[in-house]
C-alpha positions in Angstrom: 60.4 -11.2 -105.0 58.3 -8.3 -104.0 61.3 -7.0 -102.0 64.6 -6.1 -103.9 66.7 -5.3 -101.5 69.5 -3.6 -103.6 66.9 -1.7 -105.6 65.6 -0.1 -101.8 69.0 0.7 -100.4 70.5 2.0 -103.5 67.0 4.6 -104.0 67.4 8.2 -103.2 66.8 9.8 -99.7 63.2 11.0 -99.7 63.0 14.6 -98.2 60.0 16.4 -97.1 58.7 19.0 -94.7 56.7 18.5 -91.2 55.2 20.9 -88.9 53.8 20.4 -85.6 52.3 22.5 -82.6 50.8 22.0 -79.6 47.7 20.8 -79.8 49.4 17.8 -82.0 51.4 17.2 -78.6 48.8 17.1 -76.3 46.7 14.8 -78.7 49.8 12.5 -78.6 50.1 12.8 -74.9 46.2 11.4 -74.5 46.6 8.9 -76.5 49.5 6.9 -75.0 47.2 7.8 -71.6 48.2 11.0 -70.2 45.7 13.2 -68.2 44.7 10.6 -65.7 43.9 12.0 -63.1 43.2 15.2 -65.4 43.8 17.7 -62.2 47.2 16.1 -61.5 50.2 18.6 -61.8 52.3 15.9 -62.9 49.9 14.8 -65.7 49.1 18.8 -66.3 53.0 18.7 -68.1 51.5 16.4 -71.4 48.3 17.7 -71.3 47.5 22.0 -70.3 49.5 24.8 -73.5 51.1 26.6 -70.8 53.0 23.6 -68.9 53.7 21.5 -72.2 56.9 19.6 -72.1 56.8 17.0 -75.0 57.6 13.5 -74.5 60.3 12.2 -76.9 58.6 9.5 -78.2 56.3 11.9 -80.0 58.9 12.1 -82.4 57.8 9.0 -83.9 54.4 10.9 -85.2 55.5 13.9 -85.4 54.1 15.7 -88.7 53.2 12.1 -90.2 51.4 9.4 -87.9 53.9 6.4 -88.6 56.5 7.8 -91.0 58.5 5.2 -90.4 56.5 2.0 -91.1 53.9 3.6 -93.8 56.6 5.5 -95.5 59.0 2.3 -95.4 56.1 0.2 -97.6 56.0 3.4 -100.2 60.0 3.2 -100.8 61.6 2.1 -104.5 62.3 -2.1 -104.3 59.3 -2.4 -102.0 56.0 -4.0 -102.9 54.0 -6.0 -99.8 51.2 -6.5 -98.4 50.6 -4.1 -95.3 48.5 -7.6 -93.7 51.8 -9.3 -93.7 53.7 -6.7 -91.7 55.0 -6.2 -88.0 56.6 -3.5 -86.7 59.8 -5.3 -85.1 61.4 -2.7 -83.0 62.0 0.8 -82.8 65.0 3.0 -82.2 65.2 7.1 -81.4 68.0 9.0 -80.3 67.1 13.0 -79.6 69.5 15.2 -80.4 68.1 18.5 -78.4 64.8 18.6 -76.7 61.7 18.7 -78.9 60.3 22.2 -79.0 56.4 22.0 -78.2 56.1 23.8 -81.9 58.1 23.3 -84.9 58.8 23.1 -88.5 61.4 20.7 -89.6 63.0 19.1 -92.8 62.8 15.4 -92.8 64.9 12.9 -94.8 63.6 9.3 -94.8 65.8 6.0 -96.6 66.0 2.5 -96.3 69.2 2.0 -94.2 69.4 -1.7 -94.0 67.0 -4.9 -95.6 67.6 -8.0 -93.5 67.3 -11.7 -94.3 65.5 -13.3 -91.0 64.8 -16.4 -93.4 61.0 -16.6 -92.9 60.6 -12.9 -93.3 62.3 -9.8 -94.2 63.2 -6.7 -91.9 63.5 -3.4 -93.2 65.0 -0.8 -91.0 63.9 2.5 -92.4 66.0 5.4 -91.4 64.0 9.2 -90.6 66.0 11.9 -90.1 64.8 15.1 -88.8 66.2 18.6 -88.7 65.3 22.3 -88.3 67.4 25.4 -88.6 69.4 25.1 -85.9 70.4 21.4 -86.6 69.4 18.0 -85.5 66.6 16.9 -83.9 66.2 13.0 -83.7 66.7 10.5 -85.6 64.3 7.6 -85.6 64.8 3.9 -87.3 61.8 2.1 -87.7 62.4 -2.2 -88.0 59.5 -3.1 -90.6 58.9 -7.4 -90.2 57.8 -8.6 -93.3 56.2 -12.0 -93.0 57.5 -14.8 -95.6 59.7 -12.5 -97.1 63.0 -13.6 -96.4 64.8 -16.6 -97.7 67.0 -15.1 -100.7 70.4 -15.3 -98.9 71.0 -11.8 -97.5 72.4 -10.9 -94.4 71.2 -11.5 -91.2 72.0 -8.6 -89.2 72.8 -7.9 -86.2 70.9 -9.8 -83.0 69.5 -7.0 -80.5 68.8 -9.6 -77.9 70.1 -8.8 -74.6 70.7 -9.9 -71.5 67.8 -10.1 -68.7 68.6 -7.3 -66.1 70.2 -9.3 -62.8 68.1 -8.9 -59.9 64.8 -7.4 -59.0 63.7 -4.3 -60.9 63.6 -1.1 -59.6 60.5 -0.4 -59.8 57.4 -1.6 -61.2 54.6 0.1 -62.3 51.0 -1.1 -63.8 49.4 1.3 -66.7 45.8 0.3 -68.0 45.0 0.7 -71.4 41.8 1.7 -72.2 39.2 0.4 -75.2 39.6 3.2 -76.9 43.0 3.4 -76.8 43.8 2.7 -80.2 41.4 4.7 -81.4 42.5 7.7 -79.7 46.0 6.9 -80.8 45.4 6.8 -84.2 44.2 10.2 -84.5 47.8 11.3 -84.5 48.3 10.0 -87.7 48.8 6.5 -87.7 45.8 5.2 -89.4 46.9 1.3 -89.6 43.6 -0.7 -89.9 45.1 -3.0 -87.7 44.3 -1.2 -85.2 40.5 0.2 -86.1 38.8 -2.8 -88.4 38.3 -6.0 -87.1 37.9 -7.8 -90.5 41.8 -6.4 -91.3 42.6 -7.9 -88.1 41.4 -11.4 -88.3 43.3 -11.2 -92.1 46.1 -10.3 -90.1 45.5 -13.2 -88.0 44.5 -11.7 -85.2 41.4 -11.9 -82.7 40.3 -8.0 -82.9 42.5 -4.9 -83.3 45.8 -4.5 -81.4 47.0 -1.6 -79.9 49.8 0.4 -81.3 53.3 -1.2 -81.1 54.3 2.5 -81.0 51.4 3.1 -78.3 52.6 1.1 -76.0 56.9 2.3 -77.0 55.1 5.8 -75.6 52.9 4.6 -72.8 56.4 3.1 -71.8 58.7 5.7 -71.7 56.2 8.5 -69.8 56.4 5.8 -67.0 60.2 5.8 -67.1 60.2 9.5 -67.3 57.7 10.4 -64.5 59.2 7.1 -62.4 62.4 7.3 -62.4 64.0 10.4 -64.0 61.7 13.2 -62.1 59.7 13.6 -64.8 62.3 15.6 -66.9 61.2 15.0 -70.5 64.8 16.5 -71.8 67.0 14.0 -69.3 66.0 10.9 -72.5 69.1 10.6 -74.9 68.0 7.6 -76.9 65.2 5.1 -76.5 65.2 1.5 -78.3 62.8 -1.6 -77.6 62.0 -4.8 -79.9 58.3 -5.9 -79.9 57.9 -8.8 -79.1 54.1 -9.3 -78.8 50.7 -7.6 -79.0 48.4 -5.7 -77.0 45.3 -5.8 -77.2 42.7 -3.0 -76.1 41.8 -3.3 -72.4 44.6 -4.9 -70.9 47.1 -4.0 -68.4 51.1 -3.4 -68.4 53.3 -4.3 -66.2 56.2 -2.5 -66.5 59.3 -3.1 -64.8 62.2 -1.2 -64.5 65.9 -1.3 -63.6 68.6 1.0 -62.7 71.9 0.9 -64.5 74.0 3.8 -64.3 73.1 6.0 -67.5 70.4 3.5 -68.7 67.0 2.2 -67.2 66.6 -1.2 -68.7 62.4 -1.7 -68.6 60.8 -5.2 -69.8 56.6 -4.9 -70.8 54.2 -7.3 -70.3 50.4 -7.9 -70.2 49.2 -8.8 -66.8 46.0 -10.8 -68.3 48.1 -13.0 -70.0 50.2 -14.4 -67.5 52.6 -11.8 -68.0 52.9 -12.4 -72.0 56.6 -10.4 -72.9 55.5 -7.2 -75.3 58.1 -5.1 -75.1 61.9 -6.1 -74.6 65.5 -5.3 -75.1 64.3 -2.1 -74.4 66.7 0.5 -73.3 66.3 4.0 -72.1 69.9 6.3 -72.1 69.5 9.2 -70.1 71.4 12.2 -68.1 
């Protein structure tokens, strides 16, 4: 089985450095679409050096592109082919506010491997750290087609509840053609997302966007919507992807108010409102 799940969760934490500045931010910040309109004073925060506030979310390239997923597929008890895998949900939870420039330690390990019978789900674990202590800690799900079926546990079910009522608000967010492309140039270099020959092997029409595109396109429009676009109110941030984006399309984003949390559900307004993001969950101040 090219997944041995006791081999990956008893290997050693992997520990490495990452550095990241401000021009890493702001080419984060344009690709999940900020800067539109480019003269804006709200968009100015993500994109001019001398407003910079940095999104949370940009925790999930900071210093590596995808450490999560491409790291995951490197780790001891781990041997499969990247065309067979999904990135199943993401989880981050910020410790202090991301400084727009930093140098950090980072600590990377498989935390749990999950039997889902027709595939396997790895949740890889990053932890990240400078010198005055935490920053965020991020766990990547990695859905590993026809992998599963060896008898291992389950896990946990992150399906929730749909939010009573009507949302708070709802907001529409386009996402360009080149959206992927721009993406990518923070690190995440996926041919998923770029080659359309990888992508019909993958089983798909043409490239899809960035699960982890759309997790950040997401959260600016929680952020600037409905918590005064104050980058440093987000405590933790957790969505399960449950379908693709492609290139193009638009997001409907809705939104509800719960007392500490906004719960937001994602869909693509082409597609008759096809679900891409849910469970998602954003804790804030």
């Amino acid at each position: 089985m090219p997944i041995d799940a006791a081999k990956a969760l008893a290997a050693e934490p992997r520990t490495g450095e990452l550095s990241w500045d401000r021009k890493d931010v702001q080419l984060y910040h344009l690709g999940i679409g900020a800067g539109v309109p480019a003269t804006d004073p709200d968009e100015l925060r993500y994109t001019l050096e001398s407003r910079l506030h940095v999104l949370p979310s940009f925790a999930t390239v900071a210093g590596a592109g995808s450490p999560g997923v491409i790291s995951g597929l490197s780790m001891p008890g781990v041997d499969v082919d990247l065309a067979r895998v999904l990135h199943g949900g993401q989880s981050l939870r910020i410790h202090r506010p991301i400084p727009a420039r930093g140098r950090a330690t980072v600590t990377g390990r498989i935390a749990a491997v999950y039997d889902k019978g027709k595939a396997a789900v790895l949740v890889m674990r990053t932890e990240v750290a400078d010198d005055d202590g935490p920053l965020w800690t991020n766990d990547a799900q990695i859905y590993v087609r026809g992998e599963g079926g060896w008898g291992g546990d389950r896990g946990p079910s992150t399906r929730l509840d749909p939010p009573a009522g009507e949302p708070d608000r709802v907001v529409e967010r386009h996402v360009r053609e080149d959206q992927a492309l721009l993406y990518r140039l923070s690190g995440d270099w996926n041919p998923l997302h770029a080659d359309p020959d990888f992508a019909e092997r993958a089983g798909f029409d043409r490239p899809i966007l960035h699960g982890l595109c759309t997790y950040g396109m997401t959260l600016k429009a929680v952020v600037d919507t409905l918590l005064d676009g104050d980058v440093t109110r987000v405590r933790s941030y957790v969505t399960r992807f449950a379908g693709v984006v492609y290139p193009g399309e638009t997001l409907r984003i809705r939104m509800w108010r719960l007392g500490g949390e906004v719960r937001v559900a994602v869909s693509v307004i082409e597609r008759d409102d096809a679900p891409v993001l849910a469970d998602t969950v954003v804790e804030h101040t």
